[in-house]
C-alpha positions as CSV (number, residue, x, y, z in Angstrom):
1,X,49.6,123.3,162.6
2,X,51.8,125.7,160.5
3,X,49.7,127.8,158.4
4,X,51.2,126.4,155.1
5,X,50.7,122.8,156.0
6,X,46.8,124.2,156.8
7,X,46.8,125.6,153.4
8,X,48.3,122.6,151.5
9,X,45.1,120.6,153.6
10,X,42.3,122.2,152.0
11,X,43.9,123.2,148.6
12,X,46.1,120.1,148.0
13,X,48.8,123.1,146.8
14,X,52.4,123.6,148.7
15,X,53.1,127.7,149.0
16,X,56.6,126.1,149.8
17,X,57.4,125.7,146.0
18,X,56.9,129.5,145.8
19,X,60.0,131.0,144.6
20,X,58.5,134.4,144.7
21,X,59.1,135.3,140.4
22,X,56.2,137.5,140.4
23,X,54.5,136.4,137.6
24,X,51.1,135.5,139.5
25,X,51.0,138.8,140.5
26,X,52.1,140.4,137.4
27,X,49.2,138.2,135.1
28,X,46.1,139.1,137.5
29,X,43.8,141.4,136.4
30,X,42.4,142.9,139.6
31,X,45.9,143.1,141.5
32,X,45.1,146.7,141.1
33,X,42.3,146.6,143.5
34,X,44.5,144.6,146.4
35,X,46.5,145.9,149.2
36,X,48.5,142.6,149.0
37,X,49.5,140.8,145.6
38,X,49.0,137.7,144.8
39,X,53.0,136.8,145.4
40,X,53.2,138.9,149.1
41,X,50.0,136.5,149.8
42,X,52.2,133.7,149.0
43,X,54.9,134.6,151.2
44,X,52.8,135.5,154.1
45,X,51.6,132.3,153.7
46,X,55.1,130.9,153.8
47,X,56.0,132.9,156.8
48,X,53.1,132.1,158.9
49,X,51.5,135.6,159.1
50,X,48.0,134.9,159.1
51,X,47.2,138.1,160.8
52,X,48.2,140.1,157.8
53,X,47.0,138.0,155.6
54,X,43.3,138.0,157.1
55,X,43.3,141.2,157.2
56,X,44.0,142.2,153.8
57,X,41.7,142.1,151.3
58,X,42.9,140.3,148.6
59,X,42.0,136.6,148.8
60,X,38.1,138.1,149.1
61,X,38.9,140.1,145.3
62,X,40.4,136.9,143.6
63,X,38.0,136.0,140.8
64,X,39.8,132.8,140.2
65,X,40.1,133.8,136.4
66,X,43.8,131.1,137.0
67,X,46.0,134.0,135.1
68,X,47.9,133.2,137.8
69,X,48.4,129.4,137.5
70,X,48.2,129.6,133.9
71,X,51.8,131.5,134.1
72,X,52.9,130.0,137.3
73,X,56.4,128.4,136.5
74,X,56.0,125.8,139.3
75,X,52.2,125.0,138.6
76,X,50.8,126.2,141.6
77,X,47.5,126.6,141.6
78,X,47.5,130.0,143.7
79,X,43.1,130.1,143.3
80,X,43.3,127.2,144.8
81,X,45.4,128.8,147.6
82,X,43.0,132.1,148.0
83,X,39.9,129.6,148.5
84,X,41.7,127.8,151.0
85,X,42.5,131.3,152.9
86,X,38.5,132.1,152.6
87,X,37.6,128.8,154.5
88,X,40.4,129.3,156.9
89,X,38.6,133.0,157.5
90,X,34.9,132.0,157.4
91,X,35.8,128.7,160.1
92,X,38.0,131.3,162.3
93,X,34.8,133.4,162.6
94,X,32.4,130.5,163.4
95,X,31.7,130.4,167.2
96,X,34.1,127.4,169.1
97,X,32.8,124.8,171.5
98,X,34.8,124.3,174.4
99,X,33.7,120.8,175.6
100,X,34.5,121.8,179.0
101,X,31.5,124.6,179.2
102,X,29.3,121.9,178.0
103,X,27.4,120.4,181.5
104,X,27.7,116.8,181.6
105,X,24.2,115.9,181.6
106,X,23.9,117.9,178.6
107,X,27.0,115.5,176.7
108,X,25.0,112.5,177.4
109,X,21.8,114.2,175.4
110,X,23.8,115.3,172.5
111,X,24.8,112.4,169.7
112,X,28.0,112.2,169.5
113,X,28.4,112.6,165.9
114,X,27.0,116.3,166.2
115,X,30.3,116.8,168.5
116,X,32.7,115.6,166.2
117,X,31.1,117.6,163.5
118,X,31.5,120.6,165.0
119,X,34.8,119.9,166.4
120,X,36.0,119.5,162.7
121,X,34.8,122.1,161.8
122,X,35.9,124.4,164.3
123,X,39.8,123.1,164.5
124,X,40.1,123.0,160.5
């Protein structure tokens, strides 16, 4: 799955209608404090680089204060955005279940609810 159609998932918002103004990033008061504004965010996020998105800190210093929706021309709702790039941090860092390494006596002991639970929540 492309990294904006992730996005658009969990936040419901499409980085597509982005047109790159500037005025997210120009409105929020701690853009001082990032390495990436709130517009490159949005572009990354267009472009598929989640690698220099995650690794930035940006979407952590986001108070959602909605400056930046407030102004956004296109009414996106770019907080909702930066939460959605949290999750899609926090479940990258959970630990992943191959159901391969699991024995097979071991997948007739284990409800079968527990393994779709954790499969959604490892391939979110």
């Amino acid at each position: 799955m492309e990294l904006a159609e992730k996005v658009k998932n969990i936040s419901g918002e499409s980085v597509l209608s982005c047109y790159q103004c500037g005025l997210c990033s120009s409105s929020c008061p701690l853009r001082f404090a990032m390495d990436l504004s709130p517009t490159q965010v949005i572009r990354l996020t267009q472009l598929g680089l989640i690698e220099k998105i995650l690794s930035s800190n940006t979407f952590w210093i986001c108070s959602t204060c909605f400056s930046c929706f407030a102004r956004c021309p296109r009414e996106i709702n770019i907080t909702k955005i930066m939460e959605a790039l949290r999750q899609i941090k926090l479940r990258r860092d959970q630990d992943h279940i191959d159901l391969r390494d699991i024995p097979k006596e071991e997948l007739k002991k284990i409800p079968p609810i527990a393994l779709i639970s954790n499969l959604r929540k490892t391939t979110a």
